[in-house]
Residue, then its C-alpha position, 0 to 999 in steps of 0.5 A: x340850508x333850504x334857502x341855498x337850494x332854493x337859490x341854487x335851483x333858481x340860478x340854475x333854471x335861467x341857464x336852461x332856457x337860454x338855448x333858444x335865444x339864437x334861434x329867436x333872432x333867426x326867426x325876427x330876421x325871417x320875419x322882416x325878410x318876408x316882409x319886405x320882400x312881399x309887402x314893401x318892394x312891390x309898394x316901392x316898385x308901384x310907387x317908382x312907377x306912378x313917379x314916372x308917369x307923372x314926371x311923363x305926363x304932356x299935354x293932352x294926355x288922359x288922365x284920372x285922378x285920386x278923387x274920380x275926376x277924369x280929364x285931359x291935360x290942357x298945362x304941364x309946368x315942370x317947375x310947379x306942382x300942379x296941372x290943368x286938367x281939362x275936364x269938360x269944354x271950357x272947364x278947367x280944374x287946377x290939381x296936384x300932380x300927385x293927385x294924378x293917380x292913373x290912365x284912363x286906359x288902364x282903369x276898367x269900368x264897369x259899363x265898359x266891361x263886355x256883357x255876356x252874349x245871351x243867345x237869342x231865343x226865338x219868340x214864342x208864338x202865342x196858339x190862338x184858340x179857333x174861337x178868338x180873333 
């Protein structure tokens, strides 16, 4: 008699819990809604546009790439996968256009950043005692 209770009880117990089994599909559903609607279409819509600026990319256009390296393109060979980027006189490096990250232009550094306007104090006069000269 006590061991068909108990197994009454545990039957019944499982059946209680199972209310919240919908609701707990909604939320993973949320879950990777959010997701993607902040994290993986934005990352998608930078990446459609780096393509197209590679794929835009001509001859002497300024350039930056992965590794820090700026540069003007001196060859663009739409078959190939790199590019010839002339960075100083006559040096020229062959790099992947997918190296190719950003426009000069559009990459702030820091000497180029306008320093605050500091207000220009008078210099102040040193008093000369009467007995130096």
């Amino acid at each position: 008699m006590n061991n068909i209770l108990i197994f009454a009880l545990q039957a019944a117990a499982p059946a209680a819990g199972q209310g919240g089994g919908g609701m707990m599909w909604i939320m993973l559903i949320l879950i990777f809604a959010v997701m993607w609607l902040f994290m993986i279409r934005p990352q998608r819509k930078e990446q459609k546009k780096l393509e197209e600026f590679r794929k835009g990319l001509k001859k002497g256009d300024k350039v930056v790439t992965a590794g820090g390296i700026y540069g003007t393109v001196a060859e663009v060979k739409e078959n190939e996968r790199y590019l010839l980027l002339r960075v100083d006189g006559d040096v020229k490096l062959r790099v992947d256009k997918s190296s190719v990250q950003a426009d000069p232009n559009a990459v702030v550094r820091p000497e180029e950043k306008p320093a605050p306007k500091a207000e220009e104090k008078p210099a102040k006069e040193e008093k000369k005692d009467e007995y130096q000269k």
